[in-house]
N, C-alpha and C positions, 0 to 999 in steps of 0.2 A: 586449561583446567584439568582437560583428564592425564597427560601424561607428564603434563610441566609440574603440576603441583603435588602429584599422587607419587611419593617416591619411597615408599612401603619398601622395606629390605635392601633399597638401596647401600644403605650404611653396613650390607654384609659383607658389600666387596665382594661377593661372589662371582667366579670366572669360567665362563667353560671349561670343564671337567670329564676327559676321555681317559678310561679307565680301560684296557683290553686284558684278558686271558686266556689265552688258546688252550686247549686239552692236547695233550700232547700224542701223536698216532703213531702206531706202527710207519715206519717210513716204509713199509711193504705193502700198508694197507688200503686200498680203493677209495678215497676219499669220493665222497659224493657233490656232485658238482654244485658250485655256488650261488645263489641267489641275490641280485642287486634289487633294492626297496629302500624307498626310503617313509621313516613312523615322522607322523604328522599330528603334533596337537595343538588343541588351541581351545582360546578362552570365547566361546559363545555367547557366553551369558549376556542378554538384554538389560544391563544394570539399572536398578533402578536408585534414585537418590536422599528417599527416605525409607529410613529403617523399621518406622515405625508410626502409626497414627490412627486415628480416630475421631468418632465422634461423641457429646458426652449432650445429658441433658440434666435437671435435676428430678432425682428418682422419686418419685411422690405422685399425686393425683393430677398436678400439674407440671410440664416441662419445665415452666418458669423457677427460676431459682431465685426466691423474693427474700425481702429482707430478715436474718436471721438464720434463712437457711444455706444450705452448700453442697456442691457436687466435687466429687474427688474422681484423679485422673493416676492409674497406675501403668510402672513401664519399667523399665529395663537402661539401661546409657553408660558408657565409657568416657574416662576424665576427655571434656573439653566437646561433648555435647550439650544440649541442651532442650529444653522441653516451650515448645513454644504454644499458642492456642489464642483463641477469637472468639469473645462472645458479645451481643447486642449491647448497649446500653440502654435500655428498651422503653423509656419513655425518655424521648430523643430522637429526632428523623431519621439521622444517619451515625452516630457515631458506637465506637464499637471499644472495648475493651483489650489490650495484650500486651505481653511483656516486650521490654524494646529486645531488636533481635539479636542475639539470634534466639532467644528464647531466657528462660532461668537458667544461670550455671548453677550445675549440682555438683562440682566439688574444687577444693580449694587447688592451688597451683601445687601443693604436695600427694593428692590424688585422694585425701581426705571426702569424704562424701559432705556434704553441705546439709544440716538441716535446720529446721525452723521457721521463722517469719523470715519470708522473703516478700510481705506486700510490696517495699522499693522499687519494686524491679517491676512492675500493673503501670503500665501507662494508660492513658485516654485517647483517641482517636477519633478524627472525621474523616468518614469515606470520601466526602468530597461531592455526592452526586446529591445532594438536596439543601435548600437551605432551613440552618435550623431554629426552631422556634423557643420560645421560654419552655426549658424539659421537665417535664412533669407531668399527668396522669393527662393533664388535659390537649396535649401533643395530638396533634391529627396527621395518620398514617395512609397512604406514602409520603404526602406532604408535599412541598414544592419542588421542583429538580431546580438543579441551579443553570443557568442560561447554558452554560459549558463546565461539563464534570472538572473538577478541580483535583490536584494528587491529593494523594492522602497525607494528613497533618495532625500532628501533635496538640491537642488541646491543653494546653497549661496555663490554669486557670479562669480562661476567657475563651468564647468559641470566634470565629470570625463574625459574629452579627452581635458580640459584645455578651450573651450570658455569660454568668459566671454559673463554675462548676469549683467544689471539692476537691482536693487534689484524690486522684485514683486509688493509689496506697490508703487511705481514710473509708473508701467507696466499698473496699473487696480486701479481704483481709485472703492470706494467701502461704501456708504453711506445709513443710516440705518436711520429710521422714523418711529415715533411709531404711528397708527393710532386711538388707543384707544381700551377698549377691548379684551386687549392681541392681538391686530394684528399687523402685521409690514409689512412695504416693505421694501425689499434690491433691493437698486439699484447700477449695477457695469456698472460703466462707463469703455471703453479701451482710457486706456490714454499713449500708449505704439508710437503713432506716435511722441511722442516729446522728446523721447529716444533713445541710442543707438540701441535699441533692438523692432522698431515697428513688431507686428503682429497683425493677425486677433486671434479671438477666439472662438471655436467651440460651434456646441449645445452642451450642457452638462444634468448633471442631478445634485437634490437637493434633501435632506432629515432632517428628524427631530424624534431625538430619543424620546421616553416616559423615564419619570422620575419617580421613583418608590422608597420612603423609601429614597431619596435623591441619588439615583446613577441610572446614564443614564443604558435605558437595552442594548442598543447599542452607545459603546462611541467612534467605529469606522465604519459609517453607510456605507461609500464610497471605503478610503483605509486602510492600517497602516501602518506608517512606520518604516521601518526595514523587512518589511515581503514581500513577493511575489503580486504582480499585479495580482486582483481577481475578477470574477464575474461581466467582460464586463469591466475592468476599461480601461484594453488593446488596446480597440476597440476604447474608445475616446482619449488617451494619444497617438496612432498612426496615425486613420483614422481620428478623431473627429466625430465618430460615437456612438450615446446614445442611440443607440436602446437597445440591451445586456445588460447593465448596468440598463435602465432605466428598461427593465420587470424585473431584480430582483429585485430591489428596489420596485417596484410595489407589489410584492410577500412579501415581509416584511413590508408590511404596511397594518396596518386594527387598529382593536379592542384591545385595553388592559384594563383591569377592572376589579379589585376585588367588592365580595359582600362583604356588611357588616355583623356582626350580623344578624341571619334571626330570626325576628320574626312570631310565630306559637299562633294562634289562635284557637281555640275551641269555637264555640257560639250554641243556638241553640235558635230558638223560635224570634230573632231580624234579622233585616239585618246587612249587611259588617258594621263589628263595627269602620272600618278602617277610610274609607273616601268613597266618592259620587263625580264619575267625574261631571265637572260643578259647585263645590261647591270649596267655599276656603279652603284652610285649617281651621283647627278647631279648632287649638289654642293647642290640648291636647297633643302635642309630636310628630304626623308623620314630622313636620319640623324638630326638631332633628337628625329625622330619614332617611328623604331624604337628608337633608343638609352634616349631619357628621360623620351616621353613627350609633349612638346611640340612639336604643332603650330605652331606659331604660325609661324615663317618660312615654312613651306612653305603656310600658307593664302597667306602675305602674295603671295610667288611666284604663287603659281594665281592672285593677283585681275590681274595684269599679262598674262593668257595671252588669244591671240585665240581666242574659241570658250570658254574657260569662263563658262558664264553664272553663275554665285553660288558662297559656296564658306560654309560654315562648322564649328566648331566647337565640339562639342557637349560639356559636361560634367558629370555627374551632379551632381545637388542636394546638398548639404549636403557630402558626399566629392569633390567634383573627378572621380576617378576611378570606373568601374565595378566596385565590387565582386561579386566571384561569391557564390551563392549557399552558409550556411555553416550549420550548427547549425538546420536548417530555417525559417531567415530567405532570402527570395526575393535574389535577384541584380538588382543596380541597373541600370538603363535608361534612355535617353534619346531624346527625339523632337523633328523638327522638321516644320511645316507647310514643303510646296514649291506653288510654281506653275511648272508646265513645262508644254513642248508637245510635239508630235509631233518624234521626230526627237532628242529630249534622251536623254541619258543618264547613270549615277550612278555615282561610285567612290568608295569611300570605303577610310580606313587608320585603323588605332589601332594602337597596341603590345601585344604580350605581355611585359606588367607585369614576372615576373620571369623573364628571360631577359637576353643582354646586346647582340642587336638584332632579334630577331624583331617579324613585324608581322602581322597579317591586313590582307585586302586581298580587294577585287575579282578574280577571276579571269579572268572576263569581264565587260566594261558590263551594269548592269543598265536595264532601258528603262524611263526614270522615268516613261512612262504609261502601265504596266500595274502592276495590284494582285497582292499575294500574299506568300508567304515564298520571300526569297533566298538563303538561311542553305548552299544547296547550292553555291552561286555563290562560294562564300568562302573564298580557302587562306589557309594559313600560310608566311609567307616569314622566310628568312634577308637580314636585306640586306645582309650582305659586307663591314661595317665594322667588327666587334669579335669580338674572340676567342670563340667560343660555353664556354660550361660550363653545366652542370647546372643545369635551370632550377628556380631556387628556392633553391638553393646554390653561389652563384658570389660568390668576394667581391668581380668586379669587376663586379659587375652593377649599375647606377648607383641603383638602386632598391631596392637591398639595400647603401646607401651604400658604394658601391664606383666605381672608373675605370675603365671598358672598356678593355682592352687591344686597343689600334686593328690593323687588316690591311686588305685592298684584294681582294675579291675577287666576281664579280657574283651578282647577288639571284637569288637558286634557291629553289623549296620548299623546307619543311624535309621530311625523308621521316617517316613512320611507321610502325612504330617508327622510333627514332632514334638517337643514338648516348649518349645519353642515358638514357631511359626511352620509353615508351607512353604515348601521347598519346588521350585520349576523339576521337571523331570532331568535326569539325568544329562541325557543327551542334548538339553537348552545351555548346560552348562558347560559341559566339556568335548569336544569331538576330537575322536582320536580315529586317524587314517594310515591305512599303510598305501600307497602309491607306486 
């Protein structure tokens, strides 16, 4: 999964890329002796496989979301995720409400956002751990367990002990709205009082997978059917409790990001030949470089500068890109031998993979002949070129096959928090060593 399926920039073809420049010396003059090191970075980051989630209740005097009323669920998504969620069907032993998975697609196969009635897509479910009785107000709670939990199963139109139920679509009316910017709101209205089958409906919980190389990293964020009732799901398919449910989902959610190509600079005698926070871009390639991933102009740039001495670009083995580390498989790294001397110094840039032009970068020169970890030396920059959205859910994010929606404004940290989410510290995400 994480490196077979994850092939993010592969289709750049891009190839190790060693770029040199010498400054040219008096051939009379004492050159100072040279330094062997070799710059080491790599992708730290502890990824996680949901982008996004929560928990919801309906907002009123009581949690219960009863017939007529509705709770609405708002988020962020890139073509070919989806928005999945779990709530009781609360007068009922065990069965529980959600879309079959991976969740609702929110936009069509031309990258159109999706909105409207999407009730179709609400199935019914039995958790499998009790058996159920005729559902209705007069249900008695926990109820019977059943001899040996059973996987979870689709209730269409009949439960296993013969009630009939409403189809779900009829139950919970369930309409989508695209706010712009890759946001949405889902709002699920209970429209189950003007059916055979009224109930209330519990707090539940929501989630949204990251999309990687074109496959979800979680394509069953909640439950799966055919398999056993897992990881709190039990707690709201019987009590209509989301606490259990909702801290793991909490727990898989964070940071997912590959680097891109890392470019490695050598200069000596100028300043950061890169870029200058407060200054727009420069026109000479870090847009390339924040936006897509590709280096390449802007090595091509730095090998034409007086005072850079070497310039290259580094790409992970087999993946192009640095993947983070995922499923307790380590995060990909890359290293090259330098010769420098006194007086050299190092900058380097990569992208934050899904974003729509973030970059790490040098904060300050690091001094290519001393040893150690740099990893504190390293911010994260916005570079002023494309519209920002939610990173990892943006559908113009170029690497979540998307067009950046271009602006003009100068290269600033990103802050943390953001405006966005919470970002791990610096150094969880990228370490960079000289050796």
């Amino acid at each position: 999964m994480h490196s077979k399926h994850i092939t993010l920039w592969l289709s750049m073809g891009l190839a190790p890329l060693i770029l040199t420049s010498c400054d040219k010396d008096d051939d009379n003059k004492t050159m100072p002796p040279a330094v062997s090191s070799t710059i080491v970075v790599e992708n730290v980051l502890n990824a996680k496989p949901l982008v996004q989630s929560g928990t919801f209740q309906h907002e009123g005097s009581s949690p219960l979301t009863m017939p007529g009323e509705s709770f609405s669920l708002s988020f962020s998504a890139a073509k070919g995720q989806a928005v999945s969620f779990a709530t009781m069907y609360g007068w009922s032993n065990d069965l529980f409400f959600a879309p079959a998975n991976p969740g609702i697609k929110l936009y069509a196969e031309d990258g159109t956002p999706i909105e409207g009635d999407v009730s179709a897509q609400i199935k019914l479910w039995d958790n499998g751990t009790r058996i159920n009785q005729l559902p209705g107000a007069a249900v008695s709670h926990p109820g019977t367990a059943e001899a040996a939990a059973q996987n979870i199963s689709e209730v269409n139109g009949t439960d296993a002990q013969g009630n009939k139920y409403a189809a779900a679509s009829s139950l919970m009316k369930a309409v989508l709205k695209y706010n712009g910017n890759s946001t949405f709101t889902l709002t699920v209205t209970n429209a189950s009082g003007a059916t055979t089958n009224p109930t209330p409906f519990s707090p539940g919980v929501w989630a949204i997978s990251y999309i990687a190389g074109g496959n979800l990293l979680n394509p069953n964020p909640l439950y799966e059917n055919g398999k056993p009732s897992a990881n709190g799901l039990t707690n709201i398919a019987e009590m209509g409790n989301n606490t259990a449910l909702g801290t793991y989902i909490q727990g898989q959610t964070g940071i997912f990001t590959p680097l891109s190509p890392v470019l490695v600079v050598v200069y000596n005698g100028i300043d950061n030949p890169l870029f200058k926070t407060g200054e727009n871009d420069r026109g000479k390639g870090l847009k390339d470089l924040a936006q897509k991933g590709d280096a390449n102009t802007l090595a091509a740039y730095l090998k034409t500068l007086s005072g850079v001495k070497s310039v290259y670009v580094l790409p992970a083995a087999n993946t192009n890109i640095l993947l983070p580390g995922l499923n307790g498989q380590a995060g990909a790294k890359v290293s090259q031998q330098l010769s420098v001397t006194e007086g050299d110094k190092i900058a380097i840039a990569t992208m934050y993979g899904f974003s729509n032009d973030w970059f790490f970068a040098t904060k300050t020169s690091i001094d290519a002949t001393k040893k150690g970890d740099f990893s504190s030396g390293i911010g994260l920059y916005d570079n002023g070129t494309a519209k920002d959205q939610f990173p990892g859910a943006g559908i113009t994010q170029f690497n979540l096959a998307g067009t950046p929606l271009q602006e003009s404004k100068a290269i600033q940290e990103v802050p943390n928090p953001n405006a966005f989410t919470t970002l791990p510290s610096i150094p969880e995400i990228i370490k960079v060593t000289i050796q």
